[in-house]
N, C-alpha and C positions, 0 to 999 in steps of 0.2 A: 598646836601644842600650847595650853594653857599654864599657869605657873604650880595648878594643883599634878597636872601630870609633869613636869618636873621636877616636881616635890617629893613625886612618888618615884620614879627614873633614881630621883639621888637615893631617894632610902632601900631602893631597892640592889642595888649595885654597889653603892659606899658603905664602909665600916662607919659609923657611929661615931668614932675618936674623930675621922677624919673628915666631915659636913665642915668643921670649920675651915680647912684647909680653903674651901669655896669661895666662903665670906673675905678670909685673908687677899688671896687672890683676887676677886674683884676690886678687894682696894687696891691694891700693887697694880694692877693693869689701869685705875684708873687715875694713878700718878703718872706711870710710864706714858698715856696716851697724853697728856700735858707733858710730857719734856719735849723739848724742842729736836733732840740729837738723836730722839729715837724712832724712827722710822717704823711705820704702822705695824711693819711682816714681820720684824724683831721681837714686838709683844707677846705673840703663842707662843714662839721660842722661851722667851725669859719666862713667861708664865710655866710650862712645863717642866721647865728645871726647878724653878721654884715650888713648886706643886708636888714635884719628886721629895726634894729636900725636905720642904714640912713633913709630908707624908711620914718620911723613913724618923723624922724629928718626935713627931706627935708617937706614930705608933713604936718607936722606940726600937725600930730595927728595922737595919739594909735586905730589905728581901725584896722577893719578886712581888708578893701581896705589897707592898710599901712605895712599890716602881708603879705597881699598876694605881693603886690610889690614889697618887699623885698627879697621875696622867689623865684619870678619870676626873680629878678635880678641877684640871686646868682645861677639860674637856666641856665639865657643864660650867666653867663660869666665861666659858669663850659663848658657848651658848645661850647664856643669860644672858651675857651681854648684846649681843646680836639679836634675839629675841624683843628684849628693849628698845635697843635703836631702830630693828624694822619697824616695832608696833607703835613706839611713842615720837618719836621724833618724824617728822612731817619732809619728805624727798620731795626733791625738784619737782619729779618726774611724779609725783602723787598729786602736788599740786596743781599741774595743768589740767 
């Protein structure tokens, strides 16, 4: 999966108000991964809730489209992120 077909995954599946919710979220996850006190597993967690909240914030109402947006947002930026670190950042285990 390249970042063109991700591009298309997010437009295809997300509301339009809420792509930003994505952006937001990568920065928020990549504060949380530099705090000391938070523990890696904690991050989808916090990202998720947080991804809910904007969601239901941006689109302007608690529904189930607004639960699912937000899950979906913290879904592809878990994604991108992962994505990234497999492709860009150079593993032990790649360099032997």
């Amino acid at each position: 999966m390249n970042q063109t077909d991700l591009i298309a995954l997010a437009q295809q599946y997300m509301a339009d108000k809420a792509l930003i919710v994505v952006v937001v979220l990568l920065v928020i996850g990549y504060f949380l991964k530099r705090t000391p006190r938070i523990q890696d597993w904690m991050i989808p967690w916090f990202l998720t809730v947080a991804g809910v909240a904007l969601a239901c914030g941006i689109l302007q109402a608690v529904s189930v489209e607004s639960v699912v947006q937000g899950i979906l947002a913290a879904g592809i930026a878990s994604l991108t992120h992962q994505l990234w670190k497999q492709t860009a950042e150079k593993r032990k285990v790649d360099a032997e």
